[in-house]
N, C-alpha and C positions, 0 to 999 in steps of 0.2 A: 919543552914538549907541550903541545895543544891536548888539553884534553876534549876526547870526545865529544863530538856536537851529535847528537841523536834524538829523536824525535818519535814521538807513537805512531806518525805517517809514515814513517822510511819503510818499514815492510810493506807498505801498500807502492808507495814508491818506487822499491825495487822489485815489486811483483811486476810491475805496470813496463818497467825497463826490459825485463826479462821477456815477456812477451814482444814490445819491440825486436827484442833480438833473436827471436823466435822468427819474427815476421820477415827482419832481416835477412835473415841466415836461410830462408826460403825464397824472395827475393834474387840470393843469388846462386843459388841450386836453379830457379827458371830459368835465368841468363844463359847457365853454362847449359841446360837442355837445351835452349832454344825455345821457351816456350811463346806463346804471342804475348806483343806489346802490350795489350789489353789486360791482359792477368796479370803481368810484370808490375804495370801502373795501377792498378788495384792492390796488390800487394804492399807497394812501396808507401798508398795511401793509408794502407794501416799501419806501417812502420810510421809516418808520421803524425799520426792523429793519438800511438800509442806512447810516442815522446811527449808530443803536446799536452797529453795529459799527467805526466810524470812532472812537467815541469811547474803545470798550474797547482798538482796538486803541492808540491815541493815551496812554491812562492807563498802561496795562503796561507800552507800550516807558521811556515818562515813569520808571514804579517799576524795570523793571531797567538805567536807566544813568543817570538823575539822581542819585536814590536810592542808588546805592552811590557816585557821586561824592560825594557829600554825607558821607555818613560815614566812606568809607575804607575801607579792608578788614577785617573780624571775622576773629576766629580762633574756632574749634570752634564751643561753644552757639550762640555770635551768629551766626555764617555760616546756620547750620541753623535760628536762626528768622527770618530775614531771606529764605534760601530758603523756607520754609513761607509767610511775609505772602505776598512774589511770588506764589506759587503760589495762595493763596487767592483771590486777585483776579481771577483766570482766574474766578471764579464768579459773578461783580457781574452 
């Protein structure tokens, strides 16, 4: 059996999901009104942007404490380019 994998991000995680499926589930109540394309596609663009953000923040928290589990602790160079990767990620 897997023990739990959890994380101090997951509530914000699953907060950020939940509004997608909010966004979702409004989406397609317009469909089935009819309402115009325009709003539809506005809508759906907050269901994706409200993923998008679920998942960067999900990948980061992943790189700043898996990821230095996994390796251990660097001393000098490596600490500073292992802080640089982290940080680059912030850009995906």
């Amino acid at each position: 059996m897997t023990l739990p994998h959890i994380h101090a991000s997951h509530p914000a995680v699953i907060k950020r999901l939940k509004r997608a499926n909010g966004h979702l589930n409004s989406t397609i109540a317009m469909l089935v009104e009819g309402r115009p394309c325009l709003d539809i596609a506005q809508q759906l663009q907050a269901v994706e942007k409200a993923v998008q953000q679920a998942k960067k923040a999900l990948i980061q928290d992943h790189l700043d404490h898996c990821l230095e589990h996994l390796v251990g602790p660097l001393a000098g160079e490596h600490q500073h380019s292992m802080e640089e990767f982290k940080e680059i990620t912030r850009y995906l």
